[in-house]
C-alpha positions as CSV (number, residue, x, y, z in Angstrom):
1,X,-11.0,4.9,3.1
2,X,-10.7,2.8,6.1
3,X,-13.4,3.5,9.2
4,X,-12.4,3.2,12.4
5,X,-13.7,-0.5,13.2
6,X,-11.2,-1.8,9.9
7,X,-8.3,0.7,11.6
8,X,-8.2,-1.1,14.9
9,X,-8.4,-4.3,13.5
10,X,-5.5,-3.6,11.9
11,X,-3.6,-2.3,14.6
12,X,-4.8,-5.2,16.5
13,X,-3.0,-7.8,14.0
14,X,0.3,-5.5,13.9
15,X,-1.0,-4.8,9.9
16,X,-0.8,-0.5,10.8
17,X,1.8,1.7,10.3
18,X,1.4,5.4,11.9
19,X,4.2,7.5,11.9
20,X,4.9,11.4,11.9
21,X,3.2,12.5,8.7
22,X,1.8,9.5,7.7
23,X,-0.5,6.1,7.7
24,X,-0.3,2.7,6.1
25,X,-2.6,0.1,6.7
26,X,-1.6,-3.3,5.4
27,X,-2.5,-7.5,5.0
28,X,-0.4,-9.7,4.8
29,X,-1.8,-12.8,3.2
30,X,-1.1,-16.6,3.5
31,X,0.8,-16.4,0.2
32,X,3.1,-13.7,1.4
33,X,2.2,-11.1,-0.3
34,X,1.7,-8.0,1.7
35,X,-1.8,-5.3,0.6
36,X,-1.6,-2.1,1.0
37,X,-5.1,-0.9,1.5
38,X,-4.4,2.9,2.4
39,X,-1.2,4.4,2.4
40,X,-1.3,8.5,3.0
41,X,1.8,10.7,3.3
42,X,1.8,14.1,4.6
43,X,5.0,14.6,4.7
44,X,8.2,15.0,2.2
45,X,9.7,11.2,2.6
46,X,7.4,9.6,5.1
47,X,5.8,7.2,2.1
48,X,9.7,5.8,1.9
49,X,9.7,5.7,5.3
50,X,6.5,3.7,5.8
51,X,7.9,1.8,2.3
52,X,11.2,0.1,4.2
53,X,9.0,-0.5,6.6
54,X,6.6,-2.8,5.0
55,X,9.7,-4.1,3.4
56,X,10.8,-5.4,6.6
57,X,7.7,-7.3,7.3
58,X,8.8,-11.1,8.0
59,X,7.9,-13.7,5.5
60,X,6.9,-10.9,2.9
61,X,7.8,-12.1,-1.3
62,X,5.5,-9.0,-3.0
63,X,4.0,-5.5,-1.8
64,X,0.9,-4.8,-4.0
65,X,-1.0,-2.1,-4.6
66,X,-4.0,-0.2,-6.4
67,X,-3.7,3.3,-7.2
68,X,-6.2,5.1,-9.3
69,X,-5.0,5.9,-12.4
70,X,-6.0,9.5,-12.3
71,X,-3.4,10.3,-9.6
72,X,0.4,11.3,-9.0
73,X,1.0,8.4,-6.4
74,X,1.4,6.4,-9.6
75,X,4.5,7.9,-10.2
76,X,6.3,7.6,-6.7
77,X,5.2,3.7,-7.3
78,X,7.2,3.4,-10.4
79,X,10.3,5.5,-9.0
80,X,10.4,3.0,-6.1
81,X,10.6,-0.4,-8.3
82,X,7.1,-0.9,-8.4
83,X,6.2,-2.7,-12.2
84,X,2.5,-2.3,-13.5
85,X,1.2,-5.3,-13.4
86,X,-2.7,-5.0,-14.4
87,X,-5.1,-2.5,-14.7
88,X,-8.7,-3.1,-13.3
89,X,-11.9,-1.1,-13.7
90,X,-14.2,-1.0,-10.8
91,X,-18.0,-1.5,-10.7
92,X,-18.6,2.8,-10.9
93,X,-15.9,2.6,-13.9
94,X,-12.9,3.9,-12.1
95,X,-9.5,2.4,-13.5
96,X,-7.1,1.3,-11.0
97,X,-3.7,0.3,-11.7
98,X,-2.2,-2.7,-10.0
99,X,1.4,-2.6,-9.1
100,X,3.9,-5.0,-7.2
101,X,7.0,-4.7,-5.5
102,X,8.8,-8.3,-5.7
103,X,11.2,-8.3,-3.3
């Protein structure tokens, strides 16, 4: 989860979404494809919201993302176009999957 020193950062580069209900924090890298680092939704519809937009983020090719296997979010990924691409297993064993949005 981000701390507050990695939130303003964030907000500092434009790279933070906060809207009612929700949060995204975001990179986007040289090679155009835009991170998601935390995403939370509070709210029926704000993930969609925050979704279009990251979509609109200039220069963006691919939204990625990890989402622990373990969880629901998984399947709003998929619903939205999101394709598995990897699954990775952290150092304390977790598996994460890896998704990505091409766009």
């Amino acid at each position: 989860m981000a701390n507050f020193e990695s939130l303003w950062k964030s907000a500092q580069r434009g790279e933070l979404i906060l809207i009612d209900g929700g949060f995204c924090r975001f990179h986007l890298r040289k090679d155009r494809q835009l991170t998601i680092y935390e995403i939370i939704s509070l709210r029926p519809g704000a993930g969609s919201e925050m979704l279009e937009q990251l979509r609109q983020v200039e220069g963006t090719t691919s939204i990625f993302a990890r989402c622990p296997v373990d969880l629901d979010a998984n399947r709003w990924y998929k619903r939205r176009g999101f394709v598995l691409e990897a699954v990775e297993t952290t150092r304390t064993g977790r598996q994460l999957n890896c998704w990505r949005l091409s766009l």
